[in-house]
C-alpha positions in Angstrom: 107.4 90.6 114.5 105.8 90.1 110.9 106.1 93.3 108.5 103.5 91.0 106.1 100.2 92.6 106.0 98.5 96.0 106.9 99.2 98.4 109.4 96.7 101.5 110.1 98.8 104.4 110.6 96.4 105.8 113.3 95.9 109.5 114.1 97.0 111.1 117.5 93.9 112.1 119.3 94.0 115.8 120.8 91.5 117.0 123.1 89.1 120.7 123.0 93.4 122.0 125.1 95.4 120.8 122.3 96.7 117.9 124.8 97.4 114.7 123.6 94.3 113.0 125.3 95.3 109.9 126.4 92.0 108.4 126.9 90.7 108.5 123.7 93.7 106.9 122.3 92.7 104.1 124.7 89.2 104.0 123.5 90.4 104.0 119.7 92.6 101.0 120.0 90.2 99.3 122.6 88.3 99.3 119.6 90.7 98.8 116.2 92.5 95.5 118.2 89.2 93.9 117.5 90.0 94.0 113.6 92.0 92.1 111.1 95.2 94.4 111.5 98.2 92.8 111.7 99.9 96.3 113.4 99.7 99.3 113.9 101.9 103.0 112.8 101.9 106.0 115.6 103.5 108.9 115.2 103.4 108.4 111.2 102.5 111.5 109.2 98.5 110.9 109.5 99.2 111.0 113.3 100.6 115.0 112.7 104.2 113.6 114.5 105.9 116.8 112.8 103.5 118.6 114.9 104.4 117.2 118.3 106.8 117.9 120.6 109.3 114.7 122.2 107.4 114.1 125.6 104.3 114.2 123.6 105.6 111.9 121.4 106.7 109.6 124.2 103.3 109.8 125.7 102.0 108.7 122.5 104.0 105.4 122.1 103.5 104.3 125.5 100.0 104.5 125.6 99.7 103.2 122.1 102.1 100.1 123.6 99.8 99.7 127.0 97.0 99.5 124.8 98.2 97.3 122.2 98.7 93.4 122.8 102.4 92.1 122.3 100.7 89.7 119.8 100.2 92.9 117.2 103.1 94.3 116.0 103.4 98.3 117.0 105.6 100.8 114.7 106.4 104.0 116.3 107.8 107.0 113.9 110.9 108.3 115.0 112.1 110.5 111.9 113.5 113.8 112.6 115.8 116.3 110.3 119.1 115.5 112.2 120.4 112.0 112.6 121.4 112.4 115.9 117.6 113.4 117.1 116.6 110.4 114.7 118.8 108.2 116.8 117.4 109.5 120.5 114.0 109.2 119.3 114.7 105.6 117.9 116.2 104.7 121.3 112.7 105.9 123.5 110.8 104.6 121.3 112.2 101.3 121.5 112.7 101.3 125.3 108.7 102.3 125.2 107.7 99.2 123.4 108.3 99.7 119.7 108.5 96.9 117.9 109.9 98.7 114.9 110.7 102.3 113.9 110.0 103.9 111.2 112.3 107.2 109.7 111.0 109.3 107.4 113.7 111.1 105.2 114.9 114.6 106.4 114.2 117.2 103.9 114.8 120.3 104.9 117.6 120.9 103.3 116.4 119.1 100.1 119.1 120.1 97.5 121.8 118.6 99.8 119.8 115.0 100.5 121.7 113.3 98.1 121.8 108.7 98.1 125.1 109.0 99.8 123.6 111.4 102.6 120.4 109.2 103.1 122.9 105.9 103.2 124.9 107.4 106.3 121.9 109.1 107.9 120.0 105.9 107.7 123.1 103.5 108.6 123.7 105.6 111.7 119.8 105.2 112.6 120.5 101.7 112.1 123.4 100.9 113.9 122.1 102.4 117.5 118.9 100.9 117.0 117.9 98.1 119.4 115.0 97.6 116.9 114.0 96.9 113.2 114.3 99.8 111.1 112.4 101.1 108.3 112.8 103.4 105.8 110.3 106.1 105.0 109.6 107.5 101.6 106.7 110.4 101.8 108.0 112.7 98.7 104.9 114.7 98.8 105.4 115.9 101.6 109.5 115.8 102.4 110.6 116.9 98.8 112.9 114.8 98.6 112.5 111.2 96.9 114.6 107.7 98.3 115.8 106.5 95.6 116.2 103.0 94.9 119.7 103.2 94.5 120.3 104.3 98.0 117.5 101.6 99.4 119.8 99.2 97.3 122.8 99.7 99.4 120.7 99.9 102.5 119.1 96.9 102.4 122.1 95.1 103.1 122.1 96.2 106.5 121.4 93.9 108.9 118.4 96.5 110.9 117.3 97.7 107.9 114.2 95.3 107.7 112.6 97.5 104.6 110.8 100.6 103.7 107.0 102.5 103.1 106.8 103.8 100.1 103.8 106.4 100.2 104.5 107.4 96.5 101.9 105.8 94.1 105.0 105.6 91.6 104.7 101.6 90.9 107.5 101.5 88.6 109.4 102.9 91.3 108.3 100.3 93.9 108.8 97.8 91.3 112.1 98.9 91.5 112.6 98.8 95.1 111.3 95.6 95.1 113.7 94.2 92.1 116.6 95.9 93.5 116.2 94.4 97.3 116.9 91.1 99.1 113.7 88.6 99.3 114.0 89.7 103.2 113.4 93.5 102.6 110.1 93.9 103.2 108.5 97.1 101.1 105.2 98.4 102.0 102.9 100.3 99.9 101.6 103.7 101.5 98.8 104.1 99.0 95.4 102.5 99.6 94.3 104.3 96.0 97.2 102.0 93.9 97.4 98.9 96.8 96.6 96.2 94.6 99.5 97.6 91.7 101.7 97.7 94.2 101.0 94.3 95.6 101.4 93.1 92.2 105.0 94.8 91.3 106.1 92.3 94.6 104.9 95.1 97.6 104.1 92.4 100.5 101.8 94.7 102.3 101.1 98.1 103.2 100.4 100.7 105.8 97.4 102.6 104.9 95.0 105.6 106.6 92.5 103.6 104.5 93.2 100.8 106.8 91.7 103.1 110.4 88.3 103.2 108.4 87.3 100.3 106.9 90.6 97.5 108.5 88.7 94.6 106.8 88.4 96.5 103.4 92.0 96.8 103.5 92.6 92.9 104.9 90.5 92.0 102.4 91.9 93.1 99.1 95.4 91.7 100.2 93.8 88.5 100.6 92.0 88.3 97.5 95.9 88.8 95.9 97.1 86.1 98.1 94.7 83.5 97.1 95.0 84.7 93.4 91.7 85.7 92.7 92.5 88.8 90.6 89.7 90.0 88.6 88.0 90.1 92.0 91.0 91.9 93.5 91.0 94.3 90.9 87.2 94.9 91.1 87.4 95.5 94.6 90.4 97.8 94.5 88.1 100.3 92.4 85.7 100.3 95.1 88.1 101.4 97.6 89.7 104.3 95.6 87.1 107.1 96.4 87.7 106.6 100.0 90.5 106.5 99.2 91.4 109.4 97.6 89.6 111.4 99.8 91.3 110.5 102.6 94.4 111.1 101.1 95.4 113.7 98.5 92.0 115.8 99.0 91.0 115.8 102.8 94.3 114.5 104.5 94.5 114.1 108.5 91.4 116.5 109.1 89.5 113.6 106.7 90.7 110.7 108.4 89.4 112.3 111.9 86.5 112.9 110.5 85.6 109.8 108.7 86.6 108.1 111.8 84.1 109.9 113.9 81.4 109.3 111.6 81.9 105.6 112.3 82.0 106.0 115.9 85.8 106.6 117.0 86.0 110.1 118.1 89.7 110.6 117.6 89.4 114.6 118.2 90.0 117.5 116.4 93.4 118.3 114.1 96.4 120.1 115.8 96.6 123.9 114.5 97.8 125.0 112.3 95.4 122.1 110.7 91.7 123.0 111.0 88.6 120.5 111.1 87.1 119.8 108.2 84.1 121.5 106.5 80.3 120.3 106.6 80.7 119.6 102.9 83.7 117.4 103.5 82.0 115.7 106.3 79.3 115.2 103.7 81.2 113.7 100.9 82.7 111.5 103.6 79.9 110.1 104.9 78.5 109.2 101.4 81.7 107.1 100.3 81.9 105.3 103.1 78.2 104.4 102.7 78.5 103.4 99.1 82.3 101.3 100.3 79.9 99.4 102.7 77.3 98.5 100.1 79.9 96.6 97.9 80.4 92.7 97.9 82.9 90.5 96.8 
């Protein structure tokens, strides 16, 4: 399995019953397998895991794995607040087809997460996983913050393969980087700062960006690869209005319905979420027109 490139973090369709609808998961993939991808992320924070129970979950990874070739690398999210439901939900996701898990730091009780707390939590994860782990840094929406002096002592581990970093902190992830094996593999979260983060030694990313517009996303990273870096940074402007309103402003009721504009009908968001507004879906529909005017 190759943690080198991009990964869509895809959203977990629910149907007009608030089911998981299985089918339209199948459609979704039957279509994003045709693109440049080199994975894909279910039951990440764009695919509303915290709002999902464990058979759902289960149901989610197995039809993400039946849909998905074993030539495409599939990470499952198996983050949970206790280590021992961390561990359990590693374990089915693996024996589901995961190729790779990726834990998201607990946070409820935020003023007690401190490195030394995250580096047995996280070695415990490790240890009874029979996959790759990776670490999962979402402060914005956790509270808390993985430092990079407790990704540091983790990276020795030998299942600790390396981490997404959804902050759009690049000194930090310059850090991460600096303070990590060459084998630790960081991943940039951010579609908005992708190309600073590539730069600061990211080798990749997994981005919501990536569900929309796959080659947008394929494309910048090979621009960096090849060195051509004005172009690079030109085209990373382009991408930062989708971007941002997929992210910060519209969040997983924005990624449904961008995707829907472009054909994939992924459902509605899970309550207490709500879809998004007729303006929303208007601004929407105008950035992704403009993103797919643009040349490189």
């Amino acid at each position: 399995m190759t943690l080198d490139g991009v990964f869509a973090p895809i959203p977990t369709p629910f149907d007009d019953h608030d089911r998981v609808d299985v089918a339209r998961l199948r459609a979704a993939f039957a279509r994003w397998v045709k693109g440049p991808l080199t994975g894909f992320v279910v039951l990440g924070s764009n695919g509303e895991a915290a709002l999902m129970d464990e058979d759902e979950s289960d149901r989610a990874i197995a039809t993400a794995r039946e849909a998905l070739p074993r030539g495409r690398s599939l990470i499952a999210g198996t983050g949970r607040e206790s280590t021992q439901a961390s561990v359990a939900a590693t374990k089915r996701a693996a024996a589901l087809g995961a190729d790779a898990v990726l834990v998201r730091t607990p946070g409820f009780f935020k003023s007690q997460m401190t490195n030394d707390v995250f580096v047995r939590h996280y070695t415990a994860v490790a240890d009874q996983s029979p996959v790759p782990v990776l670490l999962y840094n979402f402060t914005a929406v956790t509270g808390v913050n993985l430092l990079p002096a407790a990704v540091s002592r983790l990276a020795s581990h030998p299942n600790i393969a390396g981490m997404k970093e959804s902050g759009g902190d690049i000194a930090q992830i310059a850090d991460l980087v600096t303070g990590t094996p060459n084998d630790f593999v960081v991943l940039a979260g951010s579609s908005s700062t992708f190309y600073a983060a590539l730069a600061v030694g990211a080798r990749g990313g997994i981005l919501a960006l990536a569900n929309v517009v796959p080659d947008r996303c394929v494309q910048l990273l090979e621009l960096f690869r090849q060195g051509r870096h004005d172009e690079a940074v030109n085209f990373q402007r382009q991408l930062v209005p989708l971007s941002r309103l997929l992210g910060n402003v519209y969040g997983v009721p924005g990624l449904k319905a961008a995707l829907k504009l472009i054909g994939c009908d992924v459902g509605v968001p899970r309550p207490p979420l709500v879809p998004l507004s007729d303006e929303g879906v208007s601004a929407l529909k105008d950035a992704i027109e403009r993103l797919q005017e643009v040349t490189v």
